[in-house]
N, C-alpha and C positions, 0 to 999 in steps of 0.2 A: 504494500500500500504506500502509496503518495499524501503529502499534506502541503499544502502552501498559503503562505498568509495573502488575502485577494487588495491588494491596496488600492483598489478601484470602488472598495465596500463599505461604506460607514453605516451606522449604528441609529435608532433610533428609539427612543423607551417612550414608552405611552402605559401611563397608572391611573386610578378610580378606578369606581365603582362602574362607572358608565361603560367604559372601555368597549367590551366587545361588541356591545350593540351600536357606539358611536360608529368603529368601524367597520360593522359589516353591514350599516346604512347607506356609507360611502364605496366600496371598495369591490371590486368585481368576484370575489369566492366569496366563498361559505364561512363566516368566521362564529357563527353559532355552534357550532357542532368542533371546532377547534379544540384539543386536547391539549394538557401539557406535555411538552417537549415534543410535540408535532410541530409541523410548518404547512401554511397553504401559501401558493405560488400566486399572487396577485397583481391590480394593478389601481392604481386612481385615475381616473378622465376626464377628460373636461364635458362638460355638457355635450360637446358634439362627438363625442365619443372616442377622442382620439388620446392616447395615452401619454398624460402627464411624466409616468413613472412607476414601473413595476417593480416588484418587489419580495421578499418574504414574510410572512408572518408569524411569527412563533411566540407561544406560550410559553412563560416559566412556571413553574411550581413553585407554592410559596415555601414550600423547607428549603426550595433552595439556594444556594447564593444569591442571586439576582431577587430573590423575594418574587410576590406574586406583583405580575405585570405583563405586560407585550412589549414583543422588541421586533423591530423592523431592521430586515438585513436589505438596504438600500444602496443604489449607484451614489458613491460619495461625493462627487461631483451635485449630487442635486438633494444630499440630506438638506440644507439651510432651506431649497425652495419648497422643499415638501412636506419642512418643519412647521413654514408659514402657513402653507396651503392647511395644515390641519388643525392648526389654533384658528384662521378664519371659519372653518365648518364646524369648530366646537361650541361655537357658541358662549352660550349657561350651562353647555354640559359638563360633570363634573369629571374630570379626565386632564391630565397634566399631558405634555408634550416635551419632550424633551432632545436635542441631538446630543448623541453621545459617542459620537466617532474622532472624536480629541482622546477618548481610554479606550474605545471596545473597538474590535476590530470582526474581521470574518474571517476563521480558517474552514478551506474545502478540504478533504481527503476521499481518494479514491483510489478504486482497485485498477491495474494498468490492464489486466486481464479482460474488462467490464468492456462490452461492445455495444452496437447498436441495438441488439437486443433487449437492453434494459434490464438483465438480469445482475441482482448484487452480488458481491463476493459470499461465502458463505462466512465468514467470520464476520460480516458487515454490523449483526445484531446486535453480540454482544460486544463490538466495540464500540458502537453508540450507545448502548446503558454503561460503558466503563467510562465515556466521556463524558458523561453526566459531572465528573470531580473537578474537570477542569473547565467549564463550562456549559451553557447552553445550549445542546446539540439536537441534530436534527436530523432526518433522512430528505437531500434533496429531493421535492414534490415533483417536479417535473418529470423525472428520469429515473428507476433504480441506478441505472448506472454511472450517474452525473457522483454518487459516494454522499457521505456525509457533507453538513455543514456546521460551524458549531461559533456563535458568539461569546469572544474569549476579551478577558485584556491585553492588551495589543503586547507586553512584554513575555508574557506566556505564549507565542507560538510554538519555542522549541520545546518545551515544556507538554503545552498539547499533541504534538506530532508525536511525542516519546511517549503516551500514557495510549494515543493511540496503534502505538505498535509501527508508526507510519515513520517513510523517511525524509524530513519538510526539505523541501524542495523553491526553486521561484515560481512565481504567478501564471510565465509563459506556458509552463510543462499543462497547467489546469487548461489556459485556452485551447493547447493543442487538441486534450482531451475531449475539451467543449465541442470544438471545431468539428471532429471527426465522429463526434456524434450528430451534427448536427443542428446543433440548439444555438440560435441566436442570441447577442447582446447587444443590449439598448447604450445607444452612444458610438455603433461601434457599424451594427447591421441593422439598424434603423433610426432614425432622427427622433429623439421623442417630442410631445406636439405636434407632430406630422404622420403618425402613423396610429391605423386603428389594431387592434389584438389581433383580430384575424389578417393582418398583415405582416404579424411578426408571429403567430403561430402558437399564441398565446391558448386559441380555443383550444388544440392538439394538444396541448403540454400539463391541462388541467388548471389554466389561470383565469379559466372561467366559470362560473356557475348559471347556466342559464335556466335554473328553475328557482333560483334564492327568492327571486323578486325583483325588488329596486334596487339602486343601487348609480350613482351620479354617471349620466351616458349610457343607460340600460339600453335606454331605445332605438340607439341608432345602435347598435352591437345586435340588439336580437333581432333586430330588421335584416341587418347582414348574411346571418345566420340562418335565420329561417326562407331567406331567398336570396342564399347563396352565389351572394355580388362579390365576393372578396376576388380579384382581379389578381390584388398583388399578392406576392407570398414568399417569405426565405427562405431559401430551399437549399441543401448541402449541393457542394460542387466538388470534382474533384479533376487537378492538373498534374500537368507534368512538370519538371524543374524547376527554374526558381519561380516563386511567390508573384504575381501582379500586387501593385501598391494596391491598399485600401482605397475605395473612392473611385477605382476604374472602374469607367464604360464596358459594359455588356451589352454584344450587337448579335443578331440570328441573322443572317441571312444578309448582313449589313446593314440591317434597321438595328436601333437603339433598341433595349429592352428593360433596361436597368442597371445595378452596380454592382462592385463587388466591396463586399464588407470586409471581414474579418478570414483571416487567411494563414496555412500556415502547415507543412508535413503532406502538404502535395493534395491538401483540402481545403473546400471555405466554404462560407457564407454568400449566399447572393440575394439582393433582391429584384425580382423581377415581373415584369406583366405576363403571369401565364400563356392569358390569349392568345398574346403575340408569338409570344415561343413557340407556342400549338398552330400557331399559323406559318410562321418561318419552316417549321418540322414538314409539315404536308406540304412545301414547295421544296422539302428537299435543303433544307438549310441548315446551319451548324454556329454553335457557341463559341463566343471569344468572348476574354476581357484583355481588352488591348489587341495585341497580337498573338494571346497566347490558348490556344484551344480550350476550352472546357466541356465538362459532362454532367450533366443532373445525377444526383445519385439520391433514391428515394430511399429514405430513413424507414424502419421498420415502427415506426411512433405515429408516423404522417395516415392519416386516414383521406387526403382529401387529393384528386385527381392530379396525375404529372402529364406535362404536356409527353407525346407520343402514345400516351396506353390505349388509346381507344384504336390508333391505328394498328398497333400492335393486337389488339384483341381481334380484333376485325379481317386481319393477316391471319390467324390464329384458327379463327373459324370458318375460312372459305377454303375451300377444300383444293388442292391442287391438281390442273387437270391437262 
């Protein structure tokens, strides 16, 4: 097993009485049904549905160090705005807000073994009840195989990595991990403010609940959802030699389609207009970012159409004569 401290991750604690109802008034999952030392994989939106900032949510126990509360494992770059954002929607409710990514930090740990299949290590169990001692740990919600997560203070990383048997490592070795599963990040493979869930693949990953209820931008998501507009989508890609920079154009056919996000062991992130792909494919056409070829490669997580399967289905069943 791997551990690495994510310095891209800051910290946020939210305490009262109100707490879980405040946020699962606002916030795209299920936070009523939340256990301690679980996590749900969420997100906040603005009214038009488009995502502020996604995130984790995890319960502590009150015997335990952190006492009873919630903690938000957040993109650090956007803890201050989304500190604001939730003292403005608290209103009179009684719920404290706090950043705490100046002490707490996020360590990931995961099996090297763990593939696209989503299956965890077998030791994965009981090393997330042994990491109870050194923090607030958790089984990433997205993916069995994304590994544990666990908010510690930021001096305890090697510390955490040793109690969990793991050998801490840097931040890159995690993305590679990420990458090659599949799983996109906000900041990185999509703009946040400009992207709805279903475009960064959030419905697929479990960072949605579409039967909780309300929830701020319900309606334009389950509008999406229920007539299946999402257009754009990230999707794993996988090339040959070095890396395209982040930020590069993706063209089919020599039309534009989208960009290339985050990259890195001969895989990446892309985002792209299906449609178009699926229309460049039936003319015969082929993926670049930049100059350098690439390939769709459907994740075993992905429930929702890749461009080419219907021609392939279609090849499939006509019988040859």
């Amino acid at each position: 097993m791997k551990a690495a401290l994510l310095p891209d991750r800051g910290v946020i604690k939210l305490a009262g009485d109100a707490t879980r109802n405040f946020l699962h008034g606002l916030v795209t999952a299920d936070i009523l049904t939340l256990a301690p030392a679980t996590a749900r994989f969420t997100a906040l939106l603005t009214p038009q549905g488009k995502i502020i900032a996604d995130f984790f949510v995890a319960e502590a126990a009150q015997q335990g160090e952190f006492g009873s509360a919630f903690f938000l494992d957040v993109p650090r770059a956007l803890g201050a705005t989304l500190t604001q954002k939730l003292n403005l929607y608290k209103l009179r409710a009684k719920v404290t807000v706090e950043d705490k990514s100046a002490a707490l930090g996020v360590l990931a740990a995961w099996n090297e073994s763990a593939n696209g299949g989503g299956e965890a290590s077998d030791g994965q169990d009981a090393a997330q009840m042994h990491a109870m001692k050194i923090g607030l740990c958790y089984a990433d919600p997205r993916l069995p195989a994304l590994g544990l997560r666990a908010i510690i203070p930021l001096e305890r990383a090697a510390q955490a990595a040793a109690e969990l048997g793991a050998a801490l490592t840097d931040s890159t070795a995690y993305d590679t991990h990420r990458i090659a599963l599949g799983i996109p990040q906000g900041g990185v493979d999509f703009v946040y403010s400009d992207a709805f869930p279903h475009e960064t693949d959030m419905d697929q990953l479990g960072g949605v609940d579409f039967k909780k209820g309300c929830f701020v931008g319900q309606e334009v998501v389950s509008r999406m959802q229920h007539r299946g507009t999402a257009r754009t989508r990230a999707v794993p890609v996988r090339f040959e030699g070095q890396a395209p920079e982040s930020g590069t154009a993706i063209t089919a056919g020599g039309r534009p389609v989208g960009t290339l996000g985050s990259a890195g062991g001969g895989r990446g992130i892309a985002s792209l207009r299906l449609d178009r792909v699926e229309e460049a494919f039936a003319e015969g056409g082929t993926l670049s970012a930049g100059t350098v070829p690439i390939h769709l490669v459907k994740p075993d997580w992905a429930r929702f159409p890749f461009p080419g399967e219907k021609a392939q289905e279609k090849a499939q069943e006509t019988p040859d004569r």
